[in-house]
N, CA, C and O atoms as a GROMACS GRO file, in nm:
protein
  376
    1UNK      N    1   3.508  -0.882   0.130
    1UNK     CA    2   3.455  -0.839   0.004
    1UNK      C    3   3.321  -0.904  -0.026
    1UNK      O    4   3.221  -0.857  -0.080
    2UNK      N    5   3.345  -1.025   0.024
    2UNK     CA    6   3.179  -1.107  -0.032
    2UNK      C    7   3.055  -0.978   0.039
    2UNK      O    8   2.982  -0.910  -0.032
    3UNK      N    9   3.059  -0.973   0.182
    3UNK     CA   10   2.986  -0.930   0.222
    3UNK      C   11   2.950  -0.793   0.142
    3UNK      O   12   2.867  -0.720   0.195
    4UNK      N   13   2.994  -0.760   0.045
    4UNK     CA   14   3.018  -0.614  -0.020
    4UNK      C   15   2.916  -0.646  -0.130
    4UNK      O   16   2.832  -0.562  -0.160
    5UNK      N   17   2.923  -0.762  -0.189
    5UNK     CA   18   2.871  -0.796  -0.292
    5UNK      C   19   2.728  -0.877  -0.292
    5UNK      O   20   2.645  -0.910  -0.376
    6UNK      N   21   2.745  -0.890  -0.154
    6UNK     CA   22   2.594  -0.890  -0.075
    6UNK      C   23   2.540  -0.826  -0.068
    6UNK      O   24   2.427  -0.853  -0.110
    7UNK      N   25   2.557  -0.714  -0.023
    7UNK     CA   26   2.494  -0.572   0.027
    7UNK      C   27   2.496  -0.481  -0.136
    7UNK      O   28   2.465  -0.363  -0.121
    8UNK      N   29   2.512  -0.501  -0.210
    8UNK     CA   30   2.480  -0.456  -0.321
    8UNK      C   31   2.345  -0.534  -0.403
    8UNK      O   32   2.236  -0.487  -0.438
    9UNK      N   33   2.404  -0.678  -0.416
    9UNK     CA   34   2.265  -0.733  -0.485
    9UNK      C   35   2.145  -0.699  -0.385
    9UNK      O   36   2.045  -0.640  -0.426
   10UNK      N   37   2.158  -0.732  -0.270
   10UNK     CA   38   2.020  -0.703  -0.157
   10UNK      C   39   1.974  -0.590  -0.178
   10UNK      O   40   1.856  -0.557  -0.166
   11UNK      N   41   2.087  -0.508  -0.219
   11UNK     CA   42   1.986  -0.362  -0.246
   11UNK      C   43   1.917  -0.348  -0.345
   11UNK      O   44   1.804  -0.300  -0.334
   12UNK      N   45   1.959  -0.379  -0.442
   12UNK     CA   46   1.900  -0.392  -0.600
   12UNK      C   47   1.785  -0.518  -0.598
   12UNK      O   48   1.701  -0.523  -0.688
   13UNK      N   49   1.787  -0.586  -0.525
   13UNK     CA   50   1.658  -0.690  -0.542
   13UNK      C   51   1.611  -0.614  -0.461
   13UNK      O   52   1.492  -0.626  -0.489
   14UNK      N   53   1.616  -0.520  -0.354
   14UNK     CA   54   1.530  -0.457  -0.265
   14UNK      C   55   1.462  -0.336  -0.336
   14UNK      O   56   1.345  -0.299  -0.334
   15UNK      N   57   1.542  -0.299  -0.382
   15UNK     CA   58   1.472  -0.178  -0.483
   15UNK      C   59   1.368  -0.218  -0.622
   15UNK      O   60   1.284  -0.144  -0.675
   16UNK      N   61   1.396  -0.331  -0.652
   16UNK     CA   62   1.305  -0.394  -0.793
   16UNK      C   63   1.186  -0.423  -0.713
   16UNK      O   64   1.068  -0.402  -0.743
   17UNK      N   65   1.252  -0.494  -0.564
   17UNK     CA   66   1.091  -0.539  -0.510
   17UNK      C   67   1.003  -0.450  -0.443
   17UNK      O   68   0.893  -0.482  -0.399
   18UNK      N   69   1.065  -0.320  -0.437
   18UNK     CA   70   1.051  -0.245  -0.349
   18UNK      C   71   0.933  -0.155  -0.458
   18UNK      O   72   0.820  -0.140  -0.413
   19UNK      N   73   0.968  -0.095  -0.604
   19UNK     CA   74   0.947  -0.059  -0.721
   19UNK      C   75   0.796  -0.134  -0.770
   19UNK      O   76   0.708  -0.056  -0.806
   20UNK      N   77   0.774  -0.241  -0.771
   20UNK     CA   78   0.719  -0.340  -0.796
   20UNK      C   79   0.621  -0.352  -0.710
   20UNK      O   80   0.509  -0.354  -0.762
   21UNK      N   81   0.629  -0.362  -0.556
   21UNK     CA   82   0.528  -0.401  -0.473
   21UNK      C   83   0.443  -0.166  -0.459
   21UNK      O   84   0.356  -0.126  -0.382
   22UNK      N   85   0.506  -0.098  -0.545
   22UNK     CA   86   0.477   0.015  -0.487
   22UNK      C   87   0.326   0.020  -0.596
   22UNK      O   88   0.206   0.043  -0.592
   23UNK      N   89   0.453  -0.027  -0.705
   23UNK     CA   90   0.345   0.018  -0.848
   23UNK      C   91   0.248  -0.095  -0.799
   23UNK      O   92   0.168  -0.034  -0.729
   24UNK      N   93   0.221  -0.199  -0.798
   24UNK     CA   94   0.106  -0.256  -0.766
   24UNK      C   95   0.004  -0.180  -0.690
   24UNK      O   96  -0.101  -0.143  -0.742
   25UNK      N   97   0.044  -0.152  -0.537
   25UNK     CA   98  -0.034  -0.079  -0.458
   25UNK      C   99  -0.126   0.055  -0.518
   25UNK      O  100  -0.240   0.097  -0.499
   26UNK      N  101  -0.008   0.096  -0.603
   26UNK     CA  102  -0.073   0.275  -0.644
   26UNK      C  103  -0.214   0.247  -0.717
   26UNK      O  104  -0.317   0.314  -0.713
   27UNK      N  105  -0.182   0.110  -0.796
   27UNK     CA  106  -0.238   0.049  -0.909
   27UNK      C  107  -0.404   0.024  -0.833
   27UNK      O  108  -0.508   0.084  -0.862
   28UNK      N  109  -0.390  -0.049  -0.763
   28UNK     CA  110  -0.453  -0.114  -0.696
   28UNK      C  111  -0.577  -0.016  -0.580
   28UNK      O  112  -0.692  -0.048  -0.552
   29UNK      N  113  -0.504   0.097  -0.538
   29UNK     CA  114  -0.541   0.222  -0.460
   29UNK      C  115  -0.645   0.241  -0.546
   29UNK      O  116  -0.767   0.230  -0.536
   30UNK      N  117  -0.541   0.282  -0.664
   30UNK     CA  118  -0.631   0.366  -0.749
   30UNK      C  119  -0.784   0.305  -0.783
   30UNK      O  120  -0.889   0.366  -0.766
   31UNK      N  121  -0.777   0.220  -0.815
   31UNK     CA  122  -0.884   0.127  -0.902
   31UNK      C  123  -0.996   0.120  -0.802
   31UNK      O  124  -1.113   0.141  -0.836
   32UNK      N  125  -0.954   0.086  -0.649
   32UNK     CA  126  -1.055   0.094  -0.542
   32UNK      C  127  -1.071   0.226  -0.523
   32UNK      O  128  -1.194   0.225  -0.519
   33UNK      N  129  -1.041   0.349  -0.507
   33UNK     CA  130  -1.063   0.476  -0.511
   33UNK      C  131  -1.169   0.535  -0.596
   33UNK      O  132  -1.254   0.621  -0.570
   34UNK      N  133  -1.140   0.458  -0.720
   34UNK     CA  134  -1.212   0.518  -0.818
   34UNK      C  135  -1.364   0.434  -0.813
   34UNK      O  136  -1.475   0.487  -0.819
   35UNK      N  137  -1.333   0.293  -0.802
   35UNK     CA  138  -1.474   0.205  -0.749
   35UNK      C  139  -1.546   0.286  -0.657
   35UNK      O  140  -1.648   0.334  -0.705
   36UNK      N  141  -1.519   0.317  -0.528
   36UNK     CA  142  -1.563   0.284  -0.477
   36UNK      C  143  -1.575   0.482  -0.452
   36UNK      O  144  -1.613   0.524  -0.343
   37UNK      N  145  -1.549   0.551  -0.532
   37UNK     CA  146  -1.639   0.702  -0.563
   37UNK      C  147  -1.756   0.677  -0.666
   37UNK      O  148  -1.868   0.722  -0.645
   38UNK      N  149  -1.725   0.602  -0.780
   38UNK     CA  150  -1.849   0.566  -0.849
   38UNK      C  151  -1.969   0.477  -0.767
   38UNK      O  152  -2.088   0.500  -0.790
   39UNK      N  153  -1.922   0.365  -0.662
   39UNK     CA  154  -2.027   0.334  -0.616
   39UNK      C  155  -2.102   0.421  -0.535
   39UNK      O  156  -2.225   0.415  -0.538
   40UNK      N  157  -2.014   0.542  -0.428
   40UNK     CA  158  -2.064   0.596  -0.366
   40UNK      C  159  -2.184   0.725  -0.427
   40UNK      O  160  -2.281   0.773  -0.369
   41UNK      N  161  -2.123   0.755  -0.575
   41UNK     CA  162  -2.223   0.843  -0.604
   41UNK      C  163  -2.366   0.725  -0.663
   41UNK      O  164  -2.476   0.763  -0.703
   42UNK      N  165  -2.330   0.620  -0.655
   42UNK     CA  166  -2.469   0.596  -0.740
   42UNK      C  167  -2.544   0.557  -0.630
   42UNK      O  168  -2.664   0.547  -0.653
   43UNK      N  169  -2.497   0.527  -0.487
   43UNK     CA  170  -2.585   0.507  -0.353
   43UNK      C  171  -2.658   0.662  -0.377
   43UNK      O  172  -2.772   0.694  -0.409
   44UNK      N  173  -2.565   0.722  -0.354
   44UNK     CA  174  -2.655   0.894  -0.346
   44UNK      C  175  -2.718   0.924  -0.472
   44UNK      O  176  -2.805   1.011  -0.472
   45UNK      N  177  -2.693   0.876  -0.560
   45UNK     CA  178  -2.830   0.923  -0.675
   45UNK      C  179  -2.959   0.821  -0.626
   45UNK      O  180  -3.076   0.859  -0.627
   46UNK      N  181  -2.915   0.685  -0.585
   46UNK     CA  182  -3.034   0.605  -0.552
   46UNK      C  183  -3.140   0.678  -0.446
   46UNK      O  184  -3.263   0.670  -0.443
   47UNK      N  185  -3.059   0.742  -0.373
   47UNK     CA  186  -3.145   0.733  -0.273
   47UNK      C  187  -3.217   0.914  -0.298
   47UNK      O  188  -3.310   0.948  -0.225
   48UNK      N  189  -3.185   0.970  -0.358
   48UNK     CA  190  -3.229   1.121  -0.427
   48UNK      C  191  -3.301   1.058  -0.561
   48UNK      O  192  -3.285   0.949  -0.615
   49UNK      N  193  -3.383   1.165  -0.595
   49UNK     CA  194  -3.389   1.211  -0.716
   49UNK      C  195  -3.304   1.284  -0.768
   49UNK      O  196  -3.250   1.216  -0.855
   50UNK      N  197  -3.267   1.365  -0.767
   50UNK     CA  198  -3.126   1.434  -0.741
   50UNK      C  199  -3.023   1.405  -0.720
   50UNK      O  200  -2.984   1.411  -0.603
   51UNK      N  201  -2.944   1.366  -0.810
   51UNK     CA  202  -2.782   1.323  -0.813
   51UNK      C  203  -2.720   1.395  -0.675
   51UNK      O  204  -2.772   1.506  -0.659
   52UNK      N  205  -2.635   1.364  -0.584
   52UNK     CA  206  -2.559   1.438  -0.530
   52UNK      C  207  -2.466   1.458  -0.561
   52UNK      O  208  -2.476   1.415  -0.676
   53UNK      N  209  -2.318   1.512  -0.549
   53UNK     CA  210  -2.195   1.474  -0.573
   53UNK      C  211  -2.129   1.522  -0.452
   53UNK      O  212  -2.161   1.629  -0.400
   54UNK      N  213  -2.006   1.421  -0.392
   54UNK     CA  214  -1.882   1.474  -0.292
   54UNK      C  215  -1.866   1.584  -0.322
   54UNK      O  216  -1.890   1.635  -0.431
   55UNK      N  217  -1.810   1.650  -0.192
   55UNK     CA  218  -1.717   1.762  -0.174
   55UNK      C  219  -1.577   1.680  -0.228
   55UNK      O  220  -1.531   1.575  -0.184
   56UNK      N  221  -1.520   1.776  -0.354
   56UNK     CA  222  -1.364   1.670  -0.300
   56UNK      C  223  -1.325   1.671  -0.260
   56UNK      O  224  -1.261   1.566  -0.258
   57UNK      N  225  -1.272   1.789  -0.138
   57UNK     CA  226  -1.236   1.763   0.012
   57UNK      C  227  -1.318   1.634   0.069
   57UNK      O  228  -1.265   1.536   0.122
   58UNK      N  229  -1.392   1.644   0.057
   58UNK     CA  230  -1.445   1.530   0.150
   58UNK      C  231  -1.382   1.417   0.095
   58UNK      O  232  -1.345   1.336   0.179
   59UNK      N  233  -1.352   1.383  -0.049
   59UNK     CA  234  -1.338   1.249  -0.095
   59UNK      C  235  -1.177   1.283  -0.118
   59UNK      O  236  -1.108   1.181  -0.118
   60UNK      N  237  -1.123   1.374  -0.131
   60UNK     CA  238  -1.005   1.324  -0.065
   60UNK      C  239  -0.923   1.284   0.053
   60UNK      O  240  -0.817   1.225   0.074
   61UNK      N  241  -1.062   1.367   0.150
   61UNK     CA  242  -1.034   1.284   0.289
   61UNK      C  243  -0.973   1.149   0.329
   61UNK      O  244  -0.889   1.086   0.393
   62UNK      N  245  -1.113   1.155   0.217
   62UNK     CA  246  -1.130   0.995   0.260
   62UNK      C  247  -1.056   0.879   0.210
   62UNK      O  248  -1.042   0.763   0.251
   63UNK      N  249  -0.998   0.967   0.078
   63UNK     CA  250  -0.877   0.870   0.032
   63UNK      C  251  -0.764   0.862   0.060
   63UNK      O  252  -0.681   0.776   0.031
   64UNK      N  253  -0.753   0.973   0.133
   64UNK     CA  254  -0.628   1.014   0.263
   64UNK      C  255  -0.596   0.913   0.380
   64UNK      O  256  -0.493   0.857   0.416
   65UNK      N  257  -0.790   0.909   0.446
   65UNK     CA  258  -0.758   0.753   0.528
   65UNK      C  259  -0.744   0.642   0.477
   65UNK      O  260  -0.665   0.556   0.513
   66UNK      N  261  -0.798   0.638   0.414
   66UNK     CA  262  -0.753   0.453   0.309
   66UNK      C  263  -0.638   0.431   0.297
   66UNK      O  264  -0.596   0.317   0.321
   67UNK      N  265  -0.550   0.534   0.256
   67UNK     CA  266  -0.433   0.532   0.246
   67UNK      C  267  -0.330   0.528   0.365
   67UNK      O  268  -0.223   0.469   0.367
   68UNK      N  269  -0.393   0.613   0.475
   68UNK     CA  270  -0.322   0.586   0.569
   68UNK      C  271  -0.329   0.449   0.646
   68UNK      O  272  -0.234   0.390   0.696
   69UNK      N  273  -0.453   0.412   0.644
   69UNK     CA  274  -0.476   0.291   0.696
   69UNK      C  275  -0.371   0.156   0.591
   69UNK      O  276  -0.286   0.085   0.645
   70UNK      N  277  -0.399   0.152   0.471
   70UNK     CA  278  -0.315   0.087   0.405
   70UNK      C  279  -0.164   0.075   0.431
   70UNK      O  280  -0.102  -0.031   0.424
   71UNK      N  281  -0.111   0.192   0.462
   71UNK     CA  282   0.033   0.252   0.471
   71UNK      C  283   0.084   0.147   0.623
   71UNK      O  284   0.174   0.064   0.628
   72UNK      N  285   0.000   0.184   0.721
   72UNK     CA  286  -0.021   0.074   0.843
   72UNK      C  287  -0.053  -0.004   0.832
   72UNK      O  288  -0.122  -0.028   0.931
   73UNK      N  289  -0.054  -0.103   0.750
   73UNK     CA  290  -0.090  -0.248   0.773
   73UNK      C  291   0.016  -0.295   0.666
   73UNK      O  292   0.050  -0.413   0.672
   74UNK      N  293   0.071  -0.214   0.569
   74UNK     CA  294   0.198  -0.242   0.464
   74UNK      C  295   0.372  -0.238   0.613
   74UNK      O  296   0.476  -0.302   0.603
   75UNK      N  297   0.334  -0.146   0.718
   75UNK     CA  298   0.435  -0.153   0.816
   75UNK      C  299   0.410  -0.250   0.904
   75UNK      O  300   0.510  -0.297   0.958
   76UNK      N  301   0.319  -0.289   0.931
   76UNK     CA  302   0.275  -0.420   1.050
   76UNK      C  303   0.351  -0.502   0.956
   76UNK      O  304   0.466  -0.523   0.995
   77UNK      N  305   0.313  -0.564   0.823
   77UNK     CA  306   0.383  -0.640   0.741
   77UNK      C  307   0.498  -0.665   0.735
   77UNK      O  308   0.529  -0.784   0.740
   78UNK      N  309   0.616  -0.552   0.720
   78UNK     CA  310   0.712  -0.523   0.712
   78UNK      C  311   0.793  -0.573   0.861
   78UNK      O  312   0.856  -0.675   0.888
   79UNK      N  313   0.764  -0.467   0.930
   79UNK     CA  314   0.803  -0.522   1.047
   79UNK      C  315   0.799  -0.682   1.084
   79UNK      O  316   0.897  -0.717   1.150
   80UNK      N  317   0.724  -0.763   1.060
   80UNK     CA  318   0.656  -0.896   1.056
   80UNK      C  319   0.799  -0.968   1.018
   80UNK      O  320   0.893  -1.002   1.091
   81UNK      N  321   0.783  -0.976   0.898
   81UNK     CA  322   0.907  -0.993   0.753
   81UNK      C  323   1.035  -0.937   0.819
   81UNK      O  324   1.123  -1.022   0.808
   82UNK      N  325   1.068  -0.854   0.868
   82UNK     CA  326   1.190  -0.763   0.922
   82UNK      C  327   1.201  -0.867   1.024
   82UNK      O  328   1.296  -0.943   1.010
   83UNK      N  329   1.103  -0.890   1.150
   83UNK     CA  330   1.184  -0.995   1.276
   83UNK      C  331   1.160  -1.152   1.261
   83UNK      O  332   1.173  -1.228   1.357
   84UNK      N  333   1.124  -1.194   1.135
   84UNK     CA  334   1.089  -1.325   1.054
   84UNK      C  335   1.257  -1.367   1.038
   84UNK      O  336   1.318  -1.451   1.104
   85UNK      N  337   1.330  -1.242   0.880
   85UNK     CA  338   1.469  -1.221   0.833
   85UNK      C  339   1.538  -1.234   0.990
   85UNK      O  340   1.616  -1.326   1.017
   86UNK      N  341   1.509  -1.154   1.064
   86UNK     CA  342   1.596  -1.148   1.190
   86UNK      C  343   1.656  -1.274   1.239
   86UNK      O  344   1.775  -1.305   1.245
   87UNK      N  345   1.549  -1.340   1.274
   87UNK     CA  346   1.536  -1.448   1.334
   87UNK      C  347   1.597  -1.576   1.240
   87UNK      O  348   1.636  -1.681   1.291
   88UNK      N  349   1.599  -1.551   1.093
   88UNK     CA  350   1.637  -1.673   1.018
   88UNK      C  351   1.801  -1.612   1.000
   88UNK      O  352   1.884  -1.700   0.979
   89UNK      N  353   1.841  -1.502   1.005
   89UNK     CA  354   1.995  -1.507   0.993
   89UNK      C  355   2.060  -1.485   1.163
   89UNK      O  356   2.181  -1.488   1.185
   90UNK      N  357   1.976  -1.467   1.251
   90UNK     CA  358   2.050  -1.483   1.367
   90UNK      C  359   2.081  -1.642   1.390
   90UNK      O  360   2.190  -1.669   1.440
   91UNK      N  361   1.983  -1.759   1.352
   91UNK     CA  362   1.990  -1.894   1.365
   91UNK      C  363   2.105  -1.964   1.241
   91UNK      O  364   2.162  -2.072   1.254
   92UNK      N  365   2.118  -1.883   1.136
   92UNK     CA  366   2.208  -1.908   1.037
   92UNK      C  367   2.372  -1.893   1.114
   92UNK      O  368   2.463  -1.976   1.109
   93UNK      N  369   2.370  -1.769   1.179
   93UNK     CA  370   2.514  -1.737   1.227
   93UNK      C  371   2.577  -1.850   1.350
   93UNK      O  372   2.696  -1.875   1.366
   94UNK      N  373   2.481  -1.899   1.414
   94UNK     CA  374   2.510  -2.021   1.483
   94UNK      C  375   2.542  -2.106   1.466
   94UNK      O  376   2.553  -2.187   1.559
   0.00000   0.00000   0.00000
């Protein structure tokens, strides 16, 4: 039974942390997304007389890779943390 009551709290602290580390990220996406379209249009007004503006295809491209790139380096992490846990309850069971 303990082990039952393990596997319940682990899930629920996994889900708060899970909840928590998401909303940060979105948070965090966002804010650089939005930086860093405002910086990009004011490079292109600098360098025009003429304002330019993105395609938003283009700038959602591009927030497509950020994101994907982010998404991969949040799983390198994970994985990391995943054979870290491994390794500290395989040495526990001994």
């Amino acid at each position: 039974m303990s082990e039952r009551d393990g596997f319940t709290g682990g899930f629920l602290a996994g889900a708060v942390v899970g909840g928590l580390v998401g909303g940060i990220l979105g948070s965090v996406l966002a804010s650089r997304v939005k930086k860093s379209a405002t910086g990009e249009q004011a490079m292109l007004t600098q360098n025009n007389d003429t304002p330019l503006r993105l395609d938003s295809e283009e700038s959602m491209e591009m927030a497509r890779r950020n994101l994907e790139a982010k998404i991969a380096q949040l799983n390198t992490a994970i994985d990391d943390v995943r054979q870290q846990l491994g390794s500290v309850n395989h040495n526990s069971h001994d």
